[in-house]
C-alpha positions in Angstrom: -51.8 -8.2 57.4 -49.7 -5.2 56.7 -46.8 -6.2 58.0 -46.8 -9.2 56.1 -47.3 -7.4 53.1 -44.1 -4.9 53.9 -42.7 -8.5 54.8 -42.9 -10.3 51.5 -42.2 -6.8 49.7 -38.8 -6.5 50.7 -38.0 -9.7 50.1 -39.2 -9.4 46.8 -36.9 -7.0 46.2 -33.8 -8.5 47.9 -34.6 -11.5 45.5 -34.6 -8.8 42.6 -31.6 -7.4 43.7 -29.5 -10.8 43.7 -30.7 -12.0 40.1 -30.1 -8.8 38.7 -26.2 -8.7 40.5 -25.6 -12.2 39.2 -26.6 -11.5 35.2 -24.4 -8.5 35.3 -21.4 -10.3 36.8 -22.4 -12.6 34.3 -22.4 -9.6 31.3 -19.3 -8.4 32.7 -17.4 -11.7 32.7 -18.6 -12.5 29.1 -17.3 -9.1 27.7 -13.8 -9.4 29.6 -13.4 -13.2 27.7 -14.4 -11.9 24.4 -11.2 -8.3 24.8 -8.7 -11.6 25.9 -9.4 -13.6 23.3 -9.9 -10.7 20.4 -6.0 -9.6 22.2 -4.8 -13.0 21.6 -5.9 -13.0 18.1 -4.6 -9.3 17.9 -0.9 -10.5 18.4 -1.2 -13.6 16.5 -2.0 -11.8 13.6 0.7 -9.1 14.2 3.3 -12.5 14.9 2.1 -13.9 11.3 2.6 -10.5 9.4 6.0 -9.9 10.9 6.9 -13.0 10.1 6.0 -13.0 6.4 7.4 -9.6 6.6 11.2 -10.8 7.6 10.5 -13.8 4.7 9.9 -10.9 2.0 12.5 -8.6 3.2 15.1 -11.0 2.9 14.7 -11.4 -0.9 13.6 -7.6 -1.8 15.1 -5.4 -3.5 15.4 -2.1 -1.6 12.4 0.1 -1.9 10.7 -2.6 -3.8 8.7 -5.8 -2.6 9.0 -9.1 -3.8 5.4 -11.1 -4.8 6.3 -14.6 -5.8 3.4 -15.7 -8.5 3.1 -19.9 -8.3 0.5 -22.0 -7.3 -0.8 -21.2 -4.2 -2.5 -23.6 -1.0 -5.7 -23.6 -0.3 -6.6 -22.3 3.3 -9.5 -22.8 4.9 -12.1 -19.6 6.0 -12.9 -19.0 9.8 -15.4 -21.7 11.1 -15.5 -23.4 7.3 -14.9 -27.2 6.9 -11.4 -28.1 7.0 -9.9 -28.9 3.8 -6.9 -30.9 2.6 -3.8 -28.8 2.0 -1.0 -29.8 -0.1 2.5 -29.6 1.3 3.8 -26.0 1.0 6.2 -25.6 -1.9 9.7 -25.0 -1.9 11.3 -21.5 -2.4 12.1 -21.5 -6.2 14.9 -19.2 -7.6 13.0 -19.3 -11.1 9.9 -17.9 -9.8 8.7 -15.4 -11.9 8.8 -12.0 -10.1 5.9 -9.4 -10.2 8.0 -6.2 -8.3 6.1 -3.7 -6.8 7.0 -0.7 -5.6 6.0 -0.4 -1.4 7.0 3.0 -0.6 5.5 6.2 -2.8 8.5 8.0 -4.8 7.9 11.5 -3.1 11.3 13.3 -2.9 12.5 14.5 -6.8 15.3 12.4 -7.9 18.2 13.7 -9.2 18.2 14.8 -13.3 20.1 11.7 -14.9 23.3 12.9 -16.5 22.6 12.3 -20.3 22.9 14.2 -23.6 19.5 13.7 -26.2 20.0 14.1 -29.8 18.7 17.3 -30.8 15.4 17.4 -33.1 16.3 17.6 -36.8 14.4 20.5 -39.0 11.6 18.6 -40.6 11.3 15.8 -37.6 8.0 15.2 -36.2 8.7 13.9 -32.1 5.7 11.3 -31.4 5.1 9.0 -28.2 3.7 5.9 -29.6 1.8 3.6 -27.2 3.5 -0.1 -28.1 1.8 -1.8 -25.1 -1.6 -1.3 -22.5 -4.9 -0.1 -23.1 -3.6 2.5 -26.0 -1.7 0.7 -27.6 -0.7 1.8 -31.4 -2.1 5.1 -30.6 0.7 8.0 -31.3 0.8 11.5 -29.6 2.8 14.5 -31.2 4.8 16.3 -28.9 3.7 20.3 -29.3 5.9 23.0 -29.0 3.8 24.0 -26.0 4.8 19.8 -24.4 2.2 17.3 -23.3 1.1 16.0 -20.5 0.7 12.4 -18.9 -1.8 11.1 -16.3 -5.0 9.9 -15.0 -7.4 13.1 -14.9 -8.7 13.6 -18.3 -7.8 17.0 -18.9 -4.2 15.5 -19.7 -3.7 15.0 -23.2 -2.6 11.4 -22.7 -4.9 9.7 -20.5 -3.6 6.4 -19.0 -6.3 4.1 -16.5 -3.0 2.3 -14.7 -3.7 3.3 -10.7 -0.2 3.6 -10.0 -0.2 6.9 -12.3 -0.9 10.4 -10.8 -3.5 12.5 -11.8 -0.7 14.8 -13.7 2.1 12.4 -13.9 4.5 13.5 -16.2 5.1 16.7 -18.6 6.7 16.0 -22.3 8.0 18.8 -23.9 11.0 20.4 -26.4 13.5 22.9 -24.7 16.4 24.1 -27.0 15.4 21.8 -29.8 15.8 18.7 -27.2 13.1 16.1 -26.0 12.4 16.4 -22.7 11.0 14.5 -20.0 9.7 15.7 -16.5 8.2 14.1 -13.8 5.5 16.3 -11.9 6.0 14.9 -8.5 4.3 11.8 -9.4 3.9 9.2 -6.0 5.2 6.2 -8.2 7.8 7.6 -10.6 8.6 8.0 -14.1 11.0 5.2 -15.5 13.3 5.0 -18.7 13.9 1.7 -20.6 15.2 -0.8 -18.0 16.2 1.2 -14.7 13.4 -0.4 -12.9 14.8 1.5 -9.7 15.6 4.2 -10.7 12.8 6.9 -11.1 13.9 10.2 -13.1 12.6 13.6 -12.6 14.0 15.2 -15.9 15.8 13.9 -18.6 16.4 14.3 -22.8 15.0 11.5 -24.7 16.5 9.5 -27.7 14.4 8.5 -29.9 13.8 4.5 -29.3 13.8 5.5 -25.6 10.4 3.6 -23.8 8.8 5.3 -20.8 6.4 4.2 -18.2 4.6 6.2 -15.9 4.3 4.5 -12.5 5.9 1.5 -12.6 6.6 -1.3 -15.7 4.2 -3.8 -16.8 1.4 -1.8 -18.4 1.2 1.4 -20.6 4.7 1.4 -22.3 5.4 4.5 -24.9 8.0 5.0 -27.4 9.6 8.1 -28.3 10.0 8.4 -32.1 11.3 10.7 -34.8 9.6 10.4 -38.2 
């Protein structure tokens, strides 16, 4: 009787022993499809973006990306119920362009060469917001300058992202206007020159800055 129990024992546990090896061959073989086809989708992604990459860089402007605004395709989301798309459009050369810039402005760039018109006695220098969140709002300029930026201890306090949290310092050296980027990431940007940033330069009066790129907060500098 014993020996029939040792008997049926050990083949108990050789049966044991079998099922258990198969489920984690099993485990195993699952987890190694799910890293090939997670790879797979890895590099198609990377294919897709370098692709769309070599389609941007070939109308951007350098140091600044290109986002074409138009009507867009409807794709469908992962496992969702395809949908009719319409053909894709063609490129259009009177797209309007939204430029953003792709890489952060870090080094100083060079003081533009420029002569500002020096303050008369009685003038008053202002920055007058004439577009974004403050607009009509006007800021004298102290003897002491101003600053520009997105912490509130700034004495003008603009919500724009692209700012810094002290952008830009306004202030009057030798009876002239100045301007002076604080080592913003974005840049500080005079009238049209949407590429090029300046780090210090004398204003005119009818000069318009922006403070991280163009397209929100615009100011004015004034004399009244």
């Amino acid at each position: 009787m014993l020996k029939n129990y040792i008997f049926w024992g050990i083949f108990a546990l050789v049966i044991i022993g079998i099922v258990a090896t198969i489920l984690h061959d099993r485990r195993l073989r699952k987890k190694r499809e799910a890293a090939e086809r997670s790879r797979l989708a890895a590099a198609s992604g990377v294919a897709s973006a370098a692709a769309d990459a070599a389609v941007r860089s070939s109308m951007a402007i350098p140091g600044v990306a290109t986002v074409l605004v138009g009507p867009t395709v409807p794709t469908a989301a992962p496992d969702a119920t395809p949908v009719a798309t319409a053909p894709a459009a063609s490129y259009d050369p009177t797209a309007t362009r939204i430029y953003i810039r792709t890489t952060p402005v870090n080094e100083p760039t060079a003081q533009v060469q420029r002569t500002g018109v020096t303050l008369p006695p009685s003038g008053v220098p202002r920055l007058v917001c004439v577009g974004g969140s403050q607009k009509d709002r006007s800021f004298p300029i102290t003897a002491d300058g101003i600053t520009v930026g997105r912490d509130p201890d700034n004495v003008i306090v603009i919500t724009d992202p692209r700012a810094s949290h002290h952008h830009a310092w306004i202030g009057i050296v030798d009876r002239l206007v100045i301007l002076r980027d604080l080592g913003s990431t974005n840049g500080t940007f005079l009238n049209a020159r949407i590429d090029s940033p300046v780090s210090e330069i004398a204003l005119s009066p009818g000069d318009t800055i922006f403070f991280g790129g163009h397209g929100r907060d615009q100011f004015r500098f004034v004399v009244n």
